[in-house]
N, C-alpha and C positions, 0 to 999 in steps of 0.2 A: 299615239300614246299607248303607252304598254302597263298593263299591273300585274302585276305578281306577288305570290304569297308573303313572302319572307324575305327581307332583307339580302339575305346570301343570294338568291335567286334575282333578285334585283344586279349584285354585284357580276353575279353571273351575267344574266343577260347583256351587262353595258360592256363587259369581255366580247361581248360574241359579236354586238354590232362594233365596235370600235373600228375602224376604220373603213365602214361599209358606207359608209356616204350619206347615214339614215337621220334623219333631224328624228330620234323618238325618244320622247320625254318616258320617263320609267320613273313608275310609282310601286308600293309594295304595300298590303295590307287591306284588310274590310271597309275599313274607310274609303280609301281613293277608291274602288270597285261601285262603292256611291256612287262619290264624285263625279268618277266617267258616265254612269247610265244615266244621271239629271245633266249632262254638260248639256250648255246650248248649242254645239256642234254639232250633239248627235240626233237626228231623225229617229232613229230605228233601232230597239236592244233587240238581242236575242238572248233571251234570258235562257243557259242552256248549262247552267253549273247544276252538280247533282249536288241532291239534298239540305241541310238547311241553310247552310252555307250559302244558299243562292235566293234567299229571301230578303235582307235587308237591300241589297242592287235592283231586287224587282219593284221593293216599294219606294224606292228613290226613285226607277223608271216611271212608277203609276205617277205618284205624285205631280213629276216634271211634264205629265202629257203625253208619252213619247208611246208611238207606235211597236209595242213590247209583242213580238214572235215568242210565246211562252211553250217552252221544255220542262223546265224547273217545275214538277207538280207538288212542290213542296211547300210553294208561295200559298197554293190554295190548301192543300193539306193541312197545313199547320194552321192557317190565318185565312181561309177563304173567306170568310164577312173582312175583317180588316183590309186584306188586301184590294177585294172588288170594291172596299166604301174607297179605297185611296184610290182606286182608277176613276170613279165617279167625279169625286173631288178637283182632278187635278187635271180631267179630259183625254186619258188614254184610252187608246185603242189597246184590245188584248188579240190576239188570233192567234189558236192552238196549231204547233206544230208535231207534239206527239202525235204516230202517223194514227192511233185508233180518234183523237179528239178533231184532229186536219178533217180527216174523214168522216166524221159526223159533223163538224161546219160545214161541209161541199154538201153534203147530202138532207141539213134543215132548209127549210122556204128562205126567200131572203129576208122577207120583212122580219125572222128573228135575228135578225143580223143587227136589226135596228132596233131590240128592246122591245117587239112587241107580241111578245108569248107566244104559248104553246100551242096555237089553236091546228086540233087535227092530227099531231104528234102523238103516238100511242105509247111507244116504248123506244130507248135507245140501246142497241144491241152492240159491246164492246167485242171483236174478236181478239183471240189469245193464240199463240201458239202452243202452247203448254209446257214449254220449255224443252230440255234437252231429256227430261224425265217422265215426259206423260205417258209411256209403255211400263213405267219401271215397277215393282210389288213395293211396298211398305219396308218389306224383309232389305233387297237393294238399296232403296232410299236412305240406311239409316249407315252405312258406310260409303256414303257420297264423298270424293274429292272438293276442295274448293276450284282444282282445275277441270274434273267435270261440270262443276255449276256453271263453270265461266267460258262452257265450249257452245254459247245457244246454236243453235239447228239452221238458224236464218239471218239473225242481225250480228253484225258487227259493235259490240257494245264493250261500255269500261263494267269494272270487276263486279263492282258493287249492284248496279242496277241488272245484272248479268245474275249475279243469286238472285235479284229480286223475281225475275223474269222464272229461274227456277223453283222459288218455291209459290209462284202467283202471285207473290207480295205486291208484285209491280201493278199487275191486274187491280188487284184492291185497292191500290191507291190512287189506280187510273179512273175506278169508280168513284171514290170520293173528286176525287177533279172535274166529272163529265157532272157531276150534282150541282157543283159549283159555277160553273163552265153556264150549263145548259138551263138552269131551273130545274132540273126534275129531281123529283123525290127518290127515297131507295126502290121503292116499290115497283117507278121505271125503268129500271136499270138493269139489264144481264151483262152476264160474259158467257159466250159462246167459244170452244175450243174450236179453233181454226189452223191443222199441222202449217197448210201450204204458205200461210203470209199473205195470202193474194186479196183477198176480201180483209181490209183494214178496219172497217164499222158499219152500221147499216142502222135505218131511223126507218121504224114502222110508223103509219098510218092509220087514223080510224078507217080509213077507208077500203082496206085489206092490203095493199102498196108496201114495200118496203123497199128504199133505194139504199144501195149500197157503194161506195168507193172502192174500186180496181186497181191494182198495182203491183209491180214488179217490188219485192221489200225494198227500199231505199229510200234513206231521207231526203236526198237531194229532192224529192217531187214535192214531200209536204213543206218545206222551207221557202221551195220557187213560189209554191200557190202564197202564202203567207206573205214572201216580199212583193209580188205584184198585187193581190187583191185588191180590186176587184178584177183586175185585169188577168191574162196567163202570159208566162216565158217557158221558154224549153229548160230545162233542168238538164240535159243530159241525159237522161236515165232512157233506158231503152221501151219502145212500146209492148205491151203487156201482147203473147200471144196464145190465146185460149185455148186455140186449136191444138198448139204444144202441150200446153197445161195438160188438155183433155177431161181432170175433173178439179171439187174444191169438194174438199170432206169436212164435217163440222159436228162435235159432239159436246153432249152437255159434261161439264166441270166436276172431276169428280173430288169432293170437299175433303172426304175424309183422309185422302193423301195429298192433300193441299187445303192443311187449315188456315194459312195464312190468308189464301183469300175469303175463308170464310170468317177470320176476325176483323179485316178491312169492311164486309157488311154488314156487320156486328157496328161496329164504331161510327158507320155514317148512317145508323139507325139511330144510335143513340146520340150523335150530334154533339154539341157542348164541348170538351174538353180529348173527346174519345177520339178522336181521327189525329191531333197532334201528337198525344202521348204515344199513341199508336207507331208513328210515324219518329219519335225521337228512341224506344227502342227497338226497333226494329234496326235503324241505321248500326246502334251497337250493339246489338245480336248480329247483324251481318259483320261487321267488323272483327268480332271475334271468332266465325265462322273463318274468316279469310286467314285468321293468324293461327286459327289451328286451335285454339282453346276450345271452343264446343263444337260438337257435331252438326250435321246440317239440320237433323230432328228438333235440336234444342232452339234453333232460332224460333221457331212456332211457341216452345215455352214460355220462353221469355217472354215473349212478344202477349202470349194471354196474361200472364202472371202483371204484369204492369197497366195492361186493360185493365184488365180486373180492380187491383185499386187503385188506379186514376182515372180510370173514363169516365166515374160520374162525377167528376167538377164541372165547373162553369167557363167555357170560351176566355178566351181573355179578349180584351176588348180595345186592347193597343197594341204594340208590338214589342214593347216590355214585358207585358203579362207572358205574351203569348212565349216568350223566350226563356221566364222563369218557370212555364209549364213544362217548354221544353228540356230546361236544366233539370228540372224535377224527377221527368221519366226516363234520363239518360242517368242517375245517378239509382233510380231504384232498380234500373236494367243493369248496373254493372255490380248491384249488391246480390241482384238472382245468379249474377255469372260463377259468385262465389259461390253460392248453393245446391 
């Protein structure tokens, strides 16, 4: 089975297979994208669509039970009490595949695996790359291309999460997800700037201990770990050689030229309403960043100027709520665009 966006793209695809011999049923639309993550055929989503767009199929997944590989940090973002009550509910299984959240499930005890807290856990430490800009002055940054945002240093990524990654938006949101994710408050949380890629996350100890996950950048390892868990398979991906490496450099985040990730700690301080709204303009500050209408400076605007007055409301507490929250701060983001 195949789903696709829009009708034309449906017509299209039945073009492409027709006479390939393929029995594939084609659907088009948000609905069927449900549809297929609750089927009873499927075992196993991998919920890996960016941004909101990839929340109603992951809570069709929670719902149905279904062992969900989560990429989409949007599900938690926007909706992380709803989403995690609809996995409770329904009996799914979640295992982070973003390589910083992969890496901090390898590296907690197991028995958090099974619901049973933090005991001994001191802090969870997210590494960053710092994008394609972390040398750059202020002065640089404020005539940034969207084809420089979208040239990251290390991953292979689509446009969008590519500025995200440039201006640490991604980071911030990866903290709101690891809250969500892990139990821990803001308070336990960093991001640590990591150029090489190599060191993916690391979970300190009371006991002075911090373990870290090692890795050459490439998804294929955190996907392999996720489809077998508890078990491991080869992924492909080539063994990490240190010796090559030689070292792994790490410096703390410097905020004032990436306020973005300092408005992501901002909103999952203030909890409630403040990590969605957050997160619906943002997606259109990045959007209009890519079509050439605001600079890459002005995403960080925007982005406060809708904090600001929407983050103190209240969570919504369905998946209705949470989507008129999100209409709410995508329409007062397109009113700053004109401002």
């Amino acid at each position: 089975m195949a789903v696709v966006g829009a009708p034309a793209q449906a017509d299209r695809l039945r073009d492409l297979l027709a006479g390939s011999g393929l029995d594939t049923r084609i659907h088009c639309g948000p609905e069927a994208l449900a549809e297929i993550s609750a089927d009873a055929e499927v075992s196993m989503v991998m919920a890996a669509i960016v941004g909101a767009a990839g929340l109603r199929p992951c809570l069709a997944a929670a719902r149905a039970g279904k062992k969900i590989l989560l990429a989409n940090k949007e599900a938690l973002v926007m909706a992380g009490s709803v989403f995690l009550q609809a996995c409770r509910q329904g009996g799914a299984t979640v295992l982070p595949i973003d390589s910083e959240h992969n890496a901090i499930f390898q590296c907690l005890p197991m028995f958090w695996h099974h619901g049973n807290g933090a005991a001994g856990v001191e802090r969870i430490v997210l590494t960053a790359s710092g994008g394609p800009f972390r040398e750059w002055s202020l002065e640089q940054m404020r005539s940034v291309t969207p084809e420089q945002a979208c040239a990251h240093p290390n991953w292979a990524m689509g446009r969008k999460i590519s500025v995200d990654s440039a201006t640490m938006m991604n980071k911030g949101l990866e903290l709101i997800e690891a809250h969500y994710l892990f139990g821990i408050p803001r308070a336990g949380l960093d991001v640590l700037v990591h150029p090489q890629s190599i060191v993916h996350s690391m979970v300190q100890y009371a006991d002075g201990s911090t373990l870290a996950q090692l890795g050459n950048p490439d998804m294929r390892t955190p996907i392999a770990h996720a489809m077998a868990f508890p078990d491991r398979i080869g992924s492909g991906v080539a063994a990490l050689s240190l010796a090559e490496l030689a070292r792994l450099d790490f410096q703390a985040p410097d905020l004032a030229r990436f306020p973005c990730l300092a408005l992501a700690g901002d909103a999952l301080q203030a909890e409630g309403a403040a990590p969605c709204v957050l997160n619906a303009a943002n997606e259109v500050a990045v959007a209009a960043f890519l079509a050439q209408r605001i600079g890459f400076g002005e995403i960080a605007r925007v982005n406060r100027r809708v904090l600001d007055h929407l983050g103190h409301l209240d969570a919504g507490e369905c998946i209705e709520q949470v989507e008129l929250l999100d209409a709410r701060a995508r329409s007062l983001a397109d009113e700053t665009l004109l401002n």
